[in-house]
MIVO-192135 format. One line per 3 residues: their letters; for each residue y, x, z of N, C-alpha, C, CB. Coordinates in nm, 4 decimals. Atoms other than C-alpha are relative to their C-alpha. Last residue first. Glycine has a CB too. Layout:
% residues N
A) Y X Z Y X Z Y X Z Y X Z ~ ...
This chain:
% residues 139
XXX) -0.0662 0.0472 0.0833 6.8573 -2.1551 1.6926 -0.0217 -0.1788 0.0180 -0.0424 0.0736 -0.1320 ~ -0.0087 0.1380 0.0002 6.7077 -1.9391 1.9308 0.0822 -0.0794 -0.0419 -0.0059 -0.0333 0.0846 ~ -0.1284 0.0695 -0.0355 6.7403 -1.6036 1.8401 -0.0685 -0.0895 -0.0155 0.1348 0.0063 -0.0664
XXX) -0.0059 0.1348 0.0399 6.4835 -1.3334 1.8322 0.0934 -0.0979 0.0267 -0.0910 -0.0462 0.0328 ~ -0.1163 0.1377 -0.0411 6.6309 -0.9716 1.8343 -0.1085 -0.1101 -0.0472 0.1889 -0.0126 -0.1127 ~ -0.0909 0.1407 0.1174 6.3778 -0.7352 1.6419 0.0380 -0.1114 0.0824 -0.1128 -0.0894 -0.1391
XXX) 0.0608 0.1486 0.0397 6.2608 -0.4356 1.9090 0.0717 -0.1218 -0.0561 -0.0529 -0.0550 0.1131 ~ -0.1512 0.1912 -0.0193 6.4458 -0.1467 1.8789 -0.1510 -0.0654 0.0110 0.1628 -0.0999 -0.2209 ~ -0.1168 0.0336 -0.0722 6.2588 0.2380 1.8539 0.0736 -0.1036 0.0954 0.0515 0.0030 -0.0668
XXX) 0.0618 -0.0957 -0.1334 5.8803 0.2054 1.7839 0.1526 0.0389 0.0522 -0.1186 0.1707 -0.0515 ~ 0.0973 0.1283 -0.0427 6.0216 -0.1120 1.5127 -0.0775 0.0984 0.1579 -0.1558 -0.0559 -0.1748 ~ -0.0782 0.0488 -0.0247 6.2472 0.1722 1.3545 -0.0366 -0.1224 0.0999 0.0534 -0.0122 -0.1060
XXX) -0.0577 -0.0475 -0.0976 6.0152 0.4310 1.3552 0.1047 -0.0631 0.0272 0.0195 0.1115 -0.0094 ~ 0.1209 0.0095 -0.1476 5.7380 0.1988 1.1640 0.0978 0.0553 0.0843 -0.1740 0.1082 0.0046 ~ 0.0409 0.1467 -0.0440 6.0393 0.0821 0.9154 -0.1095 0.0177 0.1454 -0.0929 -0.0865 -0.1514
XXX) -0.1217 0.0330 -0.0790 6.1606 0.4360 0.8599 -0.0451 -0.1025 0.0843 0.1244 -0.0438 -0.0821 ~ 0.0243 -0.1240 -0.0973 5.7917 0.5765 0.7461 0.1561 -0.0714 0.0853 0.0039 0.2096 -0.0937 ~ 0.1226 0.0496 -0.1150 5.7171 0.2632 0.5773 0.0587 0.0597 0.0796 -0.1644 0.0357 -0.0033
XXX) 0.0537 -0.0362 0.0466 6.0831 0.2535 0.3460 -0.1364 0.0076 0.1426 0.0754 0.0982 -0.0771 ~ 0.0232 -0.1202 -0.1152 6.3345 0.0180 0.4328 -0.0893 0.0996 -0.0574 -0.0720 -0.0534 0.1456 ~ 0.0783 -0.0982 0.0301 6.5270 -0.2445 0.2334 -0.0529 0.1203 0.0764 0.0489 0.0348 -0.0830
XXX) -0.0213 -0.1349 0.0881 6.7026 -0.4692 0.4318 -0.1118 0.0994 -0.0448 0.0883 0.0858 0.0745 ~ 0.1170 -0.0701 0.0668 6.7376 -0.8545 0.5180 0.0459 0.1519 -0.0324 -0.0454 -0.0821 -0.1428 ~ 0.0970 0.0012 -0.0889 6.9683 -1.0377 0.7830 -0.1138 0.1167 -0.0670 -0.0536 -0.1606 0.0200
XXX) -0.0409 -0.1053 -0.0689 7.2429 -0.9708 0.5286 -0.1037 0.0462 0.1369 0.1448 -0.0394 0.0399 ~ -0.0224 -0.1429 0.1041 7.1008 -1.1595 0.2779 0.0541 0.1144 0.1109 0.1453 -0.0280 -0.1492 ~ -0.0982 -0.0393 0.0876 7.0432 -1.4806 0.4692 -0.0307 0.1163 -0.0609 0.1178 0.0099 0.0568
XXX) -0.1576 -0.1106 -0.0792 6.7456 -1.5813 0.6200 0.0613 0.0636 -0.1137 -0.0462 0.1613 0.1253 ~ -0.0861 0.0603 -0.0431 6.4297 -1.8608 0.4761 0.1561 0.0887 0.0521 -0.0761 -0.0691 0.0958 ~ -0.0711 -0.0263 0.0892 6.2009 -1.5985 0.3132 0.1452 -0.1002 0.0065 -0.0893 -0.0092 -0.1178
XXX) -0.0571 -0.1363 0.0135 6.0010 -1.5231 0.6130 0.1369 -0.0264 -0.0539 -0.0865 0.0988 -0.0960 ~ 0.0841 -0.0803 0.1097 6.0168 -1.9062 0.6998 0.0623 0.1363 -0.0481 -0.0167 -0.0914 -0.1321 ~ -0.0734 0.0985 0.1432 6.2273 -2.0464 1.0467 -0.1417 0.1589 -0.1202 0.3199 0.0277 -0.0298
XXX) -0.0100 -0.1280 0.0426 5.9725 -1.9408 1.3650 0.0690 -0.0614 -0.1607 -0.1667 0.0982 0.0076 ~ 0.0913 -0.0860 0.0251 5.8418 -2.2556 1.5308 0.1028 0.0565 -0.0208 -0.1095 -0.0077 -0.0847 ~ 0.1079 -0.0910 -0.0448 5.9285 -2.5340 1.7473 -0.0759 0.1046 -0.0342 -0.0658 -0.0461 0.0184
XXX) 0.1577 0.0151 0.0810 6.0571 -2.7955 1.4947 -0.0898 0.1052 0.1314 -0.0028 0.0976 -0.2216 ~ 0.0297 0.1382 0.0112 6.3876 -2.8604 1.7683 -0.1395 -0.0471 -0.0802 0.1200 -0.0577 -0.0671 ~ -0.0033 0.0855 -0.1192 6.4075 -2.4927 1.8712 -0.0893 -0.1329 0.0177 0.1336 -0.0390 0.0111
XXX) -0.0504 0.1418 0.0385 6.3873 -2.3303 1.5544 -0.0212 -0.0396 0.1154 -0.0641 -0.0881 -0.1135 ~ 0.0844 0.0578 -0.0311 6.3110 -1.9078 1.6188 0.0716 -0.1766 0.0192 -0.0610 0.0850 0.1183 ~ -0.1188 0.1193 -0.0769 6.5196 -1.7174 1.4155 -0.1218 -0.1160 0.0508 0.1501 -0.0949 -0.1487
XXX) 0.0666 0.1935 -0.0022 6.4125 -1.3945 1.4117 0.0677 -0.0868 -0.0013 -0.0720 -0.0626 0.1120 ~ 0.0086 0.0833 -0.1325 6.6576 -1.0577 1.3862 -0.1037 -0.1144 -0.0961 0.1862 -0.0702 0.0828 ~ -0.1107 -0.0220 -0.1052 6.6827 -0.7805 1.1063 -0.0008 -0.0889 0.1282 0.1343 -0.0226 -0.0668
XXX) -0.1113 0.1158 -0.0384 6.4017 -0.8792 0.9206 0.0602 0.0622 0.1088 -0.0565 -0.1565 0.0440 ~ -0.0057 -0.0179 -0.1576 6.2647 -0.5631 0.6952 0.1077 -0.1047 0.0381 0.0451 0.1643 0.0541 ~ -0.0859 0.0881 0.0023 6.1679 -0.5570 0.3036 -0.0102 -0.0504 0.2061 -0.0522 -0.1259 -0.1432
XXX) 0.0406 0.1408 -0.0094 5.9311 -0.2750 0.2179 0.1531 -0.0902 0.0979 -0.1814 0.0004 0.0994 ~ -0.1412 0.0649 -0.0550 5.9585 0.0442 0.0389 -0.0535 -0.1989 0.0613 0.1498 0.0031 -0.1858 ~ 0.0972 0.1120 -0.1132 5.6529 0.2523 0.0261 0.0835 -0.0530 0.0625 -0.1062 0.0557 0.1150
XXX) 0.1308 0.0423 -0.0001 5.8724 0.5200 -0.1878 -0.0633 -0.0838 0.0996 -0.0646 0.0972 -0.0055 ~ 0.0313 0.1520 0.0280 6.2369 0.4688 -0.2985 -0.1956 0.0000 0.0113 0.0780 -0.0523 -0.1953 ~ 0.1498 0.0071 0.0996 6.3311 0.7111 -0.0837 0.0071 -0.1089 -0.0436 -0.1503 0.0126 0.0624
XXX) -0.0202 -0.0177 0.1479 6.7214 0.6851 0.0381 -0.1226 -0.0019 -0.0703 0.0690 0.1250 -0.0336 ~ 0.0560 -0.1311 0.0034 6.6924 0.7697 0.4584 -0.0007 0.0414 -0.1938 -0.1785 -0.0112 0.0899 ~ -0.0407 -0.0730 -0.1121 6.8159 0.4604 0.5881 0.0182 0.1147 -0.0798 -0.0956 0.0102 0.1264
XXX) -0.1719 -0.0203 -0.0089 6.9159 0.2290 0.3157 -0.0040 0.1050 0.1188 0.1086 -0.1644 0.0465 ~ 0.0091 0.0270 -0.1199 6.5423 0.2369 0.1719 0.1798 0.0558 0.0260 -0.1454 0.0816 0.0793 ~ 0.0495 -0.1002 -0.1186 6.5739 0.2400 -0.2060 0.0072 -0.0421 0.1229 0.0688 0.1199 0.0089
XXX) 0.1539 -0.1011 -0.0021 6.5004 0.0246 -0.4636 -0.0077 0.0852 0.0492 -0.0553 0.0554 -0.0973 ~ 0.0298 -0.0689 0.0701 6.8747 -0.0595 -0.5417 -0.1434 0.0832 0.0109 0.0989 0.0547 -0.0026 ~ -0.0423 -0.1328 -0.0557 6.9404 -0.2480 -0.2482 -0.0202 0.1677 -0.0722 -0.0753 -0.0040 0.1275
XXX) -0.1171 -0.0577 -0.0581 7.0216 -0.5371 -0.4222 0.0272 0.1127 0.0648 0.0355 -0.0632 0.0656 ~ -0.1293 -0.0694 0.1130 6.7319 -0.4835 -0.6512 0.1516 0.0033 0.0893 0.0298 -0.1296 -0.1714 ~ 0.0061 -0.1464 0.0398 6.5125 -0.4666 -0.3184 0.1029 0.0527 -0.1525 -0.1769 0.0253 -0.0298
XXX) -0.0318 -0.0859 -0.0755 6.6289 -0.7724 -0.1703 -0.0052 0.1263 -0.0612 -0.0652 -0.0104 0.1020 ~ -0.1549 0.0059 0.0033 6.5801 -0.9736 -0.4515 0.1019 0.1116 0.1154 0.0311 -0.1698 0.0399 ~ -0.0561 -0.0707 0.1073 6.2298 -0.8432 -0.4974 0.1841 -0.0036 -0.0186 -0.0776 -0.0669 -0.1280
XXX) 0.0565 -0.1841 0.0133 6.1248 -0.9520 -0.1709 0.0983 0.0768 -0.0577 -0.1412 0.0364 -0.1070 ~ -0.0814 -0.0517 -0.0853 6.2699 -1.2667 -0.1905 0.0308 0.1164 0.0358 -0.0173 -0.0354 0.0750 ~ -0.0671 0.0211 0.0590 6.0356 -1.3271 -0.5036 0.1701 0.0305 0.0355 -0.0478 -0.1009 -0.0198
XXX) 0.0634 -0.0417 0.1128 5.7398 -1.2553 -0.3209 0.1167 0.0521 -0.0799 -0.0843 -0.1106 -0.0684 ~ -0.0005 -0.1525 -0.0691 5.8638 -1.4226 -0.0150 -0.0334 0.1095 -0.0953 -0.1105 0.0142 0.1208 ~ -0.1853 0.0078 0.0058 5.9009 -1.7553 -0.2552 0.0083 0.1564 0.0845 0.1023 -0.1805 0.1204
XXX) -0.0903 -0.0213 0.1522 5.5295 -1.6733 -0.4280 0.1826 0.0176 0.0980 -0.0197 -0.2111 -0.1530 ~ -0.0907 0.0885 0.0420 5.3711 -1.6551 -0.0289 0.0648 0.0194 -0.1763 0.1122 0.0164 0.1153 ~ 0.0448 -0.0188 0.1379 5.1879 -1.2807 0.0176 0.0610 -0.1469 -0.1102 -0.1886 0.0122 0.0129
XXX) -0.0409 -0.1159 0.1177 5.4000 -1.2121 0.2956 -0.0396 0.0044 -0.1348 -0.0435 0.1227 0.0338 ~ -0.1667 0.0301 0.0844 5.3471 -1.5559 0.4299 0.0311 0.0784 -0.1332 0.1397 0.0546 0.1058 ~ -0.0583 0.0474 0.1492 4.9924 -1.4298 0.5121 0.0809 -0.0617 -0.0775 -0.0428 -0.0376 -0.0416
XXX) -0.0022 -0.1619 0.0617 5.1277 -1.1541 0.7601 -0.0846 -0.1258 -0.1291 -0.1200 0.1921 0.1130 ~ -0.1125 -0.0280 0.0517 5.2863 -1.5000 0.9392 -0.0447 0.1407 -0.1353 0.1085 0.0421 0.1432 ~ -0.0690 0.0828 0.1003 4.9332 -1.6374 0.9552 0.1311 0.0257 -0.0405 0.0028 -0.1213 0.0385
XXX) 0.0706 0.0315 0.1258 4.7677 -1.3613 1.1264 0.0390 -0.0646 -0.1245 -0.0855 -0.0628 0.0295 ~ -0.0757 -0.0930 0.0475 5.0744 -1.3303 1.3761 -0.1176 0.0284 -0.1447 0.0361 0.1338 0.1274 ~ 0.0649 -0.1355 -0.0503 4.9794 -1.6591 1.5076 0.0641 0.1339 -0.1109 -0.1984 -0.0187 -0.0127
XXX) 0.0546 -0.0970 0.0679 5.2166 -1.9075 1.4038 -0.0765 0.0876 0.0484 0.0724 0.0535 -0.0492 ~ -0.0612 -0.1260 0.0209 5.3919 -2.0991 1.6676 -0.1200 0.0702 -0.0694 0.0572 0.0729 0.1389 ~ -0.0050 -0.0202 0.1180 5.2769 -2.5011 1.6596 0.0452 0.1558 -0.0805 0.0761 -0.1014 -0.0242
XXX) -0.1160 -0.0301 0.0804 5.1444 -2.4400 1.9794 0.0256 -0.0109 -0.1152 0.0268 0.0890 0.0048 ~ 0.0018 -0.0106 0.1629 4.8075 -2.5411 2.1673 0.1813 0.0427 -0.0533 -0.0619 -0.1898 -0.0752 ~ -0.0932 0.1235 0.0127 4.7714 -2.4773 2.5593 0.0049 0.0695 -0.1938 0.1950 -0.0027 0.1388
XXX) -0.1037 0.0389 0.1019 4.4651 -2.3114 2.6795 0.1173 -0.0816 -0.0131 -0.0500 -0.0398 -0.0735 ~ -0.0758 0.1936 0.0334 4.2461 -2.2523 2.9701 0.0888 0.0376 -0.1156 0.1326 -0.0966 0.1603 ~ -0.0575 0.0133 0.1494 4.0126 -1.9626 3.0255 0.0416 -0.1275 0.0116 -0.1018 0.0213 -0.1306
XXX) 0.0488 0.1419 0.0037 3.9143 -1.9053 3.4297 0.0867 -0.0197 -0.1691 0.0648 -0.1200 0.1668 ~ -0.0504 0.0094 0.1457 3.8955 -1.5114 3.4997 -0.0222 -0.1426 -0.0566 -0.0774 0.1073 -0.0952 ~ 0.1098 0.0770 0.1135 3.7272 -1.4579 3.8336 0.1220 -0.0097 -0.1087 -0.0860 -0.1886 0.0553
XXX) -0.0653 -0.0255 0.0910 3.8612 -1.2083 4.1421 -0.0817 -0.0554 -0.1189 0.0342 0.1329 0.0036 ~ 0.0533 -0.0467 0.1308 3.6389 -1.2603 4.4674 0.1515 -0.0155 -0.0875 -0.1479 -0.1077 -0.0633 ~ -0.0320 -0.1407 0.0593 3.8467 -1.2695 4.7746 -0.0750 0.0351 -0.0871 -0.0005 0.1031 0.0814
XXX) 0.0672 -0.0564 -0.1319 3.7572 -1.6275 4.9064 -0.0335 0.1612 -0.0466 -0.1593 -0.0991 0.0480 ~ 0.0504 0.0800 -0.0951 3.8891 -1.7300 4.5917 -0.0934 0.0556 0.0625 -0.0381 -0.1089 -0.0396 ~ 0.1242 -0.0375 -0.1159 4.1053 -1.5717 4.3746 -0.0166 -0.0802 0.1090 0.0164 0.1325 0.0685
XXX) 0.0039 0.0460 -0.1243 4.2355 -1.6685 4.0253 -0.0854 0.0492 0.1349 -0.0277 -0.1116 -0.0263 ~ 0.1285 -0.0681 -0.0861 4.2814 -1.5065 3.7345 0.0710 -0.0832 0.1208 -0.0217 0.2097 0.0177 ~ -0.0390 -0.0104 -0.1079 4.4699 -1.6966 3.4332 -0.1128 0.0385 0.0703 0.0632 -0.1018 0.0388
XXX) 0.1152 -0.0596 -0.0462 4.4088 -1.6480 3.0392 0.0351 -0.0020 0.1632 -0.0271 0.1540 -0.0729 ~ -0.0524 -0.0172 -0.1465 4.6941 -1.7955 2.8703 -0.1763 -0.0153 0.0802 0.1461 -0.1570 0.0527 ~ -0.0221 -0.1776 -0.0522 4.6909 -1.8267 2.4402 -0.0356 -0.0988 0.2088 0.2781 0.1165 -0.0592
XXX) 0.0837 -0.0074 -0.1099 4.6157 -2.0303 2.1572 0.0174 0.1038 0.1162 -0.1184 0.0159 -0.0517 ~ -0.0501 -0.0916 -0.1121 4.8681 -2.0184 1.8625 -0.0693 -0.0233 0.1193 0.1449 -0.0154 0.0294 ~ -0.0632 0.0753 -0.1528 4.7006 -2.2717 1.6075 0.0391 0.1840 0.0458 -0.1692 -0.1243 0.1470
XXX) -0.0686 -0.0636 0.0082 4.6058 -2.1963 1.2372 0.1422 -0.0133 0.1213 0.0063 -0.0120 -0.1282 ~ -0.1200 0.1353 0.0034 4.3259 -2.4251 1.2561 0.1436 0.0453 0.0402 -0.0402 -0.1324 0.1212 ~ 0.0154 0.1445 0.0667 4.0410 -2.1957 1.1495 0.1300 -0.0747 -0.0334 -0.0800 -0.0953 0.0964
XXX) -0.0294 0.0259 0.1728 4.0328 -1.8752 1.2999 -0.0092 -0.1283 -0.0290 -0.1032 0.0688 -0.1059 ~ 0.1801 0.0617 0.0675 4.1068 -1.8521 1.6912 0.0094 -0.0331 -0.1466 -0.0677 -0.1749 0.0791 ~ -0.0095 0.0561 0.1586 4.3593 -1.5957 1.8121 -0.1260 -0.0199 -0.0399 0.0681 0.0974 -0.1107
XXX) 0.1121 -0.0087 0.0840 4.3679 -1.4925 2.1829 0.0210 -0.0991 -0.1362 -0.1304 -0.0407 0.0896 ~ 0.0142 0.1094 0.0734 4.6350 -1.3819 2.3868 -0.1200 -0.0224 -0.1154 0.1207 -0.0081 -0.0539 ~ 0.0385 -0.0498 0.1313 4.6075 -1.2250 2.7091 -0.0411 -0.0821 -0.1237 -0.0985 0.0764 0.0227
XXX) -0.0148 0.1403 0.1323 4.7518 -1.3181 3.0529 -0.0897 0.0743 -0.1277 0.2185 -0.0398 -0.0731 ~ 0.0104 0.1175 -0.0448 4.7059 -1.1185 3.3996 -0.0093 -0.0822 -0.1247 0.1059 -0.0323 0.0914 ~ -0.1268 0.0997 0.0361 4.6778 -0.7672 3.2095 -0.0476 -0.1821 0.0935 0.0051 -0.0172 -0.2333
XXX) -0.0290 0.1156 -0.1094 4.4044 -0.5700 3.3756 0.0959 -0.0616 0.0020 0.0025 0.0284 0.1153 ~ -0.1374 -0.0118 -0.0096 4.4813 -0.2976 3.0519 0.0276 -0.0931 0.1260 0.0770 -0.0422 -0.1391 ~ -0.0195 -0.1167 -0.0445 4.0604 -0.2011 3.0312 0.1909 -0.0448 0.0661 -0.0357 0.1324 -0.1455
XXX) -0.1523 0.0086 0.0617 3.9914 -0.5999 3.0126 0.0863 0.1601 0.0939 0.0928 -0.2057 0.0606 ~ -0.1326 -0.0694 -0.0563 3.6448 -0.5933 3.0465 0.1035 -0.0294 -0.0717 0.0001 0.1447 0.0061 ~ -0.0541 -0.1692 0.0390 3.4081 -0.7939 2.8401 0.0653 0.0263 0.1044 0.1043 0.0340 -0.1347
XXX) 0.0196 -0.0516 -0.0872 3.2797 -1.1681 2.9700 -0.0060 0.2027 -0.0073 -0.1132 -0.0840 0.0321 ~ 0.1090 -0.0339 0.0482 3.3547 -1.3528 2.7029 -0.0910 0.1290 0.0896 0.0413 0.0320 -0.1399 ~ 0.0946 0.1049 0.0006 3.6003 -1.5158 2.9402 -0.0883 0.0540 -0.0962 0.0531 -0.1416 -0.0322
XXX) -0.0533 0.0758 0.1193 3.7448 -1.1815 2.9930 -0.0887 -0.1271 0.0329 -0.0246 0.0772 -0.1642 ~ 0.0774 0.0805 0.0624 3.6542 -1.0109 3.3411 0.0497 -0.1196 -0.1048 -0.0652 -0.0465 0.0986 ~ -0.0166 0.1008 0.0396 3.8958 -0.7969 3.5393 -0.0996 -0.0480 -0.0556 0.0849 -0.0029 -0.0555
X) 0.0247 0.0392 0.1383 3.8378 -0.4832 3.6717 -0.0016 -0.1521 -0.0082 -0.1339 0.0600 -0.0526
């Protein structure tokens, strides 16, 4: 068993694990174990990132221009999901990331073309995401 720096277990004895601090809308992460003289300890260090935590991308979604992107997507796709045709618990799905190189982050939800975007519905969207995982590209 491992030992968190708050000193919990870590049932999954993952070597790394990321942690999200509220405030300063930082990416915080890297948890390293070290052994010495055959104990097993858990030493917390950090490095800062300008990469979004996944907190702060889910409040994009609520953003006016994502808002608005949204909706453009969904009249083009006529308000239904393109897999399966419902138009119920439809939501707006990124085909690949584009992660910016030279700024270092993640380009904005509502920043990608039209073809990158598609209408989905929940039930597709969760079995499509437990299928594929979303391509990131370095750009």
């Amino acid at each position: 068993m491992v030992l968190q720096h708050n000193g919990t277990s870590d049932p999954t004895n993952s070597r790394y694990r990321h942690l999200i601090l509220k405030g300063n809308n930082v990416y915080r992460r890297f948890v390293k174990t070290e052994k010495q003289e055959g104990i097993e300890r858990s030493v917390l260090e950090y490095s800062e990132n300008s990469i979004p935590a996944h907190g702060t991308y889910g409040a994009l979604l609520f953003h006016p221009l994502w808002r608005s992107r949204r909706e453009e997507i969904l009249r083009r796709d006529l308000s239904k999901c393109v897999i399966c045709k419902s138009s119920n618990a439809l939501q707006v799905h990124h085909r690949q990331y584009h992660f910016v190189v030279k700024r270092n982050q993640f380009k904005l939800p509502w920043d990608y073309p039209d073809q990158l975007l598609i209408c989905l519905c929940e039930s597709c969207h969760k079995r499509g995401h437990s299928k594929f995982k979303v391509p990131i590209i370095n750009i």
